[in-house]
N, C-alpha and C positions, 0 to 999 in steps of 0.2 A: 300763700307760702310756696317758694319755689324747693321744689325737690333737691339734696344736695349727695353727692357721693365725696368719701374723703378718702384718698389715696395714698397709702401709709405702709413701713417695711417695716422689718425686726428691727434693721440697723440702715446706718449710712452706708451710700455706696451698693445699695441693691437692684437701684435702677427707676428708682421714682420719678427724678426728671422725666427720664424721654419718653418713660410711659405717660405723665402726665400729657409733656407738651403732643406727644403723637394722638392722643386721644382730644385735647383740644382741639387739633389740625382735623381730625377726621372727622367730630362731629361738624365743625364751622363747614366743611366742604357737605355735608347732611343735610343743611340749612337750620341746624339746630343752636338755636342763641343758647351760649355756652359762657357763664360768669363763671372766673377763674380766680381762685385764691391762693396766697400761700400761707399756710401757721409759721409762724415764728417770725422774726426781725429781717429774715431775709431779703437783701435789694435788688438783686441781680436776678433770680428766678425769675420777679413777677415782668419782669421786660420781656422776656422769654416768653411768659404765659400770654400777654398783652397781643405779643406778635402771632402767636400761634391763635388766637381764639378773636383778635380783632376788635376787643373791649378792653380798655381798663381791667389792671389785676389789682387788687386788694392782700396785704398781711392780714392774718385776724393774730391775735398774741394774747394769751391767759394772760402771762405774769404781767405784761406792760399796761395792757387793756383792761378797761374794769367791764361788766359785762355789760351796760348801757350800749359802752364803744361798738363792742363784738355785734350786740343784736342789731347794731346801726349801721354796721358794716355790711352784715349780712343780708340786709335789705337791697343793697345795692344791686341784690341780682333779682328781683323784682321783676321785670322786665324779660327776662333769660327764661328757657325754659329748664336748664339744669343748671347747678352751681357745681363746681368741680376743682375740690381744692387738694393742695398738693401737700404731706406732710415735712416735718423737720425731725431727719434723725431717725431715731427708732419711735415706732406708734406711742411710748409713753414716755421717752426721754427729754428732762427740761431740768430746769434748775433745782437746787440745792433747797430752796425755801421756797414755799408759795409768794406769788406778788400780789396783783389786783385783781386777777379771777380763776388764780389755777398758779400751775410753776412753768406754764409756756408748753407745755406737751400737746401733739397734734388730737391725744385722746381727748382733754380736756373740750378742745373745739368739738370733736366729734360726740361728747358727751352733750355738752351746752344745747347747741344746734340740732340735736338729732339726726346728724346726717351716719348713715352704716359706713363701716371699714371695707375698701376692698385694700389686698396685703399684697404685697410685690414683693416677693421670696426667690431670694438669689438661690438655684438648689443646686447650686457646683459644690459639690461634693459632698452630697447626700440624697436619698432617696426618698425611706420610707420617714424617716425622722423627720422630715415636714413635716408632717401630717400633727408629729406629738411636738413642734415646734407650735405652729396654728391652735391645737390645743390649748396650749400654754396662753397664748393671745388672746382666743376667744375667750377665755374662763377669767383673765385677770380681773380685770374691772366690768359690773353687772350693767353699768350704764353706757359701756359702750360696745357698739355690737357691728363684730367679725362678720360681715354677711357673702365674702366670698376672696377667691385669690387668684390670682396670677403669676404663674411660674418663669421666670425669666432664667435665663442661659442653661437652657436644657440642652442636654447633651446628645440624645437621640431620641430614637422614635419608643424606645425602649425602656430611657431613663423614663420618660414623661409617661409610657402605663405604671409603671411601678410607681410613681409617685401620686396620678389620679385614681388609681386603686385603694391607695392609700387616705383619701381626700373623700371618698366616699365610703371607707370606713368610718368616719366620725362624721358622716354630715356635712362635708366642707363643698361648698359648688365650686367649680374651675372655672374662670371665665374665658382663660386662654394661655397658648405658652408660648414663647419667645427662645426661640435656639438660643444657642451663643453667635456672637456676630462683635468684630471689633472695630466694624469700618465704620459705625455712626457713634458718634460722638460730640461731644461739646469741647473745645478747647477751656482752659483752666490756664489761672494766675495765680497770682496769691494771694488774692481774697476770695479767691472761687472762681466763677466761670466767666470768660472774656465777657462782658458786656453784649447786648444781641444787638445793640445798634454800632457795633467796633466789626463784627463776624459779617463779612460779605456772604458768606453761604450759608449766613443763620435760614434763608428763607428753603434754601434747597434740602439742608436738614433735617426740617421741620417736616418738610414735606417727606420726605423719605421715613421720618420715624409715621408719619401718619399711615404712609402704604403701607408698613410691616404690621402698624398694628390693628388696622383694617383687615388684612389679611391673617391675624393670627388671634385677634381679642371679640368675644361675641360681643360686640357694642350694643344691642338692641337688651338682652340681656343685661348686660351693665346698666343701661338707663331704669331697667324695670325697678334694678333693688335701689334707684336712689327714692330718699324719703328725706324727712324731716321736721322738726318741731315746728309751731304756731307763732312766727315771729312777735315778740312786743313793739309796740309802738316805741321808737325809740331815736334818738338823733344825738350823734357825738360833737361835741364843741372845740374844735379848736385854734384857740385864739389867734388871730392873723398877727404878725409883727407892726402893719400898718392897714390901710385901704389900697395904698398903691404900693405894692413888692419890687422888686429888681430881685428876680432871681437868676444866679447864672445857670447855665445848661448849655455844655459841651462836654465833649470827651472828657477835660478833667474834672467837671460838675457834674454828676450824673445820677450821683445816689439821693433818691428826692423817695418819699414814701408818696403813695397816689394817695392816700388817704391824706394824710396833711394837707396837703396844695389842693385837695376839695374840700376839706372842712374850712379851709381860706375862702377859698371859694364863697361859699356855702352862708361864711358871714358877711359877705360883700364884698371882699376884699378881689384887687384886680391884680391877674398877676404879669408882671414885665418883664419875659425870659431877654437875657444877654450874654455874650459867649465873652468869655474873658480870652480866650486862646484868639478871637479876631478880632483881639485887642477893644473890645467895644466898651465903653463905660457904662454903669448904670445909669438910667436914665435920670437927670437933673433934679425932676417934679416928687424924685420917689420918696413915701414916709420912711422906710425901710430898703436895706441890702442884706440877704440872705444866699451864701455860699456856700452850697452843701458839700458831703463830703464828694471821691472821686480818685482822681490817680492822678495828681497835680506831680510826684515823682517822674513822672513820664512823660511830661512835658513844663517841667522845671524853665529848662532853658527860654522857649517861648513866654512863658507868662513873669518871665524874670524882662522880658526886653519890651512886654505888654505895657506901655506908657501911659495910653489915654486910660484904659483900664486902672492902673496905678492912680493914677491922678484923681480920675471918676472917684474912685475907694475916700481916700486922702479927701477930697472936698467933701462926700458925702458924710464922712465921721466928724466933721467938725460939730455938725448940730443936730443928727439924726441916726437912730441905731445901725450900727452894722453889725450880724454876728454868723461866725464859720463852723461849721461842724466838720472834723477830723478833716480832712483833705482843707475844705476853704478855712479852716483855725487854722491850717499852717503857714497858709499862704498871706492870714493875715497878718503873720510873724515877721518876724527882722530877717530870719535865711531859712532855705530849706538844703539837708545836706543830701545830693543824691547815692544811691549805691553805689559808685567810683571816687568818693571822699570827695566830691566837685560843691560849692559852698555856690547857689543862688539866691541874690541878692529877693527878699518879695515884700512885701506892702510897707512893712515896717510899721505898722500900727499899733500893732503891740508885742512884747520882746522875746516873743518865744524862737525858739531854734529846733528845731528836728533834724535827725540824721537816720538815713537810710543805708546807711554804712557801714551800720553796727543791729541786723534787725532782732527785732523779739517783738513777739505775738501778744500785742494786748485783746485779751477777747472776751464776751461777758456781756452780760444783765447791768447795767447802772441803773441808780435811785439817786435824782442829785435836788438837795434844799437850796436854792439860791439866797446866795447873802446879799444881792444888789439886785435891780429888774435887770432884764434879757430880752428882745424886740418880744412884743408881745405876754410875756409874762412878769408879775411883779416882786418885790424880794419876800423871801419866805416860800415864794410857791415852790411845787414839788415834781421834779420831772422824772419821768420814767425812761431807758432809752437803752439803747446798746453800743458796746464799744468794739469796732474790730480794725486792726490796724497794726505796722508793722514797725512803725517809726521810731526812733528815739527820741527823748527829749533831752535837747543839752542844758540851753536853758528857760527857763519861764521866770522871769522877772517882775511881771506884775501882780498885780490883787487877784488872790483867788475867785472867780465866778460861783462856785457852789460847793458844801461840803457833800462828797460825790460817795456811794455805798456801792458794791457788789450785789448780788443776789441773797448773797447770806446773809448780808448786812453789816457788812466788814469795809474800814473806810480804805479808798482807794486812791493813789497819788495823783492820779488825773483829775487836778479839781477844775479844770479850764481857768480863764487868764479873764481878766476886765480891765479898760482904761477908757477912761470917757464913754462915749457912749459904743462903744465897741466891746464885743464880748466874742469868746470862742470857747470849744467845748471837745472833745475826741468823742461824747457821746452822739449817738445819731439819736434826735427825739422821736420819739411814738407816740407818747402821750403825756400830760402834763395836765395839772389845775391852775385857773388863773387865782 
């Protein structure tokens, strides 16, 4: 069993990121093998964690994941001498209803898994009320256990006695504080944070949150309270779309869960990366084409004028699956409309249309039953996934793909589109039954 510590705030926006990724950077320069996870649906972190800590990052997710997944996931850091995962939201914040092993809350993971809580507490503007905040934390839930905290944007030398005085009134260890400081940062878009392979100074960043928190977090310390449960033998299945993939990956294909593309793996399945934006086609031989989501908005015009790419799609759908999630669903459509009302022409495959013109936040837990198979799964199977995205639809013309749920279990207009053996979806999958 490798030791895990799980990194978790009251709320969003308290500073979990860059403590996480600084504490990856700093043990990786330790020479401490460091597995990096994130809780929840998130795609853009674990790139971030990836870079910072030099391994592969893993999602684990209650509600999507049933706990096979989770304990199969969690083996991945086998090898690692700490696992170091990062929370979503606030330590218990998740969905409306339970899913497959929980409602997606970071507690749930650190329940499961036995890994302790340390808490990253924004304490602008407050002192002693930390203290009966943490309170509040450690007492909630008996299974999962507050084992220390970290003070972020402290204001002097003076806020920070008043508040570790406070901290050793009830018991709370300190493991470190962090001033306020606005110069490190991650730029952000509108799905979250600029991608770490888009950020030329993601690397100097990184390294800069690792000095500060090297010099301000007891790390040695931190490593003692990680602990954790007795992993079960376990192994997650997830079904490949074919033996040979064409996956695209570039800039506007980006969003790929690392667990997917290793449970492909995993089943033999070989994978064919291709960049649509250098016009490349999928490769001829492939069983499958798989186009994840991404920021195809942002490079509209390019993969509107992408021919061989166009073509590749077009031959390959005649007699073998292709199917897009949110970004490659759109591209698989008839147009995509950018933020300036500009209409680009894309695959045409099947008749959907989106506008970025007009945006609104689709965002969410989906549960979707397939009415027809999907590369890799059959009709009736059950997917579990997320939706985030900012698009419109103008129109979708074809056959529904799946009758698509919310978290609550309320049915949802995004059913995705099928025509031949082409399908698309707004949902990103996690996990699914064949």
């Amino acid at each position: 069993m490798t030791p895990g510590i799980l990194i978790a705030a009251p709320r969003s926006g308290s500073g979990k990121t860059t403590v996480t990724l600084g504490l990856l950077r700093a043990l990786k320069r330790n020479g401490v093998r460091v597995q990096a996870y994130k809780c929840g649906p998130d795609y853009i972190d674990t790139g971030y964690h990836q870079m910072a800590s030099g391994r592969p990052a893993f999602n684990l997710d209650s509600w999507a994941m049933d706990g096979t997944m989770i304990q199969s996931l969690a083996g991945r850091a086998q090898d690692a001498e700490i696992a170091l995962a990062e929370g979503v939201m606030g330590l218990f914040d998740g969905a409306v209803a339970p899913g497959s092993a929980g409602n997606g809350s970071s507690a749930d993971i650190a329940a499961m898994l036995g890994w302790p809580v340390l808490l990253v507490i924004d304490v602008t503007g407050q002192s002693q009320s930390a203290a009966a905040l943490v309170h509040g934390f450690r007492t909630m839930r008996p299974d999962v256990q507050v084992a220390g905290v970290i003070l972020n944007r402290v204001g002097s030398d003076r806020h920070d006695r008043m508040i570790r005085r406070a901290m050793e009134d009830i018991g709370m260890p300190v493991l470190g504080s962090i001033a306020r400081c606005g110069d490190l940062c991650l730029p952000e878009r509108h799905l979250g944070l600029v991608q770490a392979g888009e950020l030329a100074e993601a690397e100097r960043i990184i390294d800069a949150l690792a000095d500060r928190i090297a010099s301000h977090i007891d790390i040695q310390a931190l490593c003692a309270l990680a602990n954790g449960k007795p992993l079960r033998q376990a192994h997650h299945h997830c079904p490949p779309p074919g033996q040979r993939i064409a996956l695209a990956q570039d800039a506007a294909f980006s969003f790929t869960y690392a667990h997917l593309v290793d449970g492909w793996r995993d089943a033999g399945a070989e994978i064919l990366p291709f960049s649509p934006l250098a016009d490349e086609a999928p490769v001829s031989d492939a069983d499958a084409v798989w186009l994840p989501g991404g920021y195809p908005e942002l490079h509209a015009p390019r993969l509107a004028a992408a021919s061989h790419f166009i073509a590749g799609l077009r031959r390959h759908a005649q007699d073998r699956p292709v199917h897009g999630e949110c970004g490659g669903y759109m591209v698989l459509g008839q147009a995509l409309i950018d933020a300036d009302g500009q209409a680009h022409a894309m695959a045409g495959l099947l008749g959907l249309v989106t506008s970025f013109a007009d945006r609104r936040l689709h965002l969410g837990y989906r549960r979707a039953r397939l009415f027809a198979p999907m590369a890799g799964y059959g009709a009736g199977a059950v997917l579990n996934g997320h939706e985030f995205h900012y698009s419109t639809v103008i129109e979708q013309p074809d056959d529904p793909l799946a009758d698509v749920t919310d978290a609550a279990g309320t049915t949802v207009a995004s059913t995705g589109s099928r025509r031949g053996h082409v399908t698309g979806s707004f949902f990103h999958l996690v996990a699914g039954a064949a």
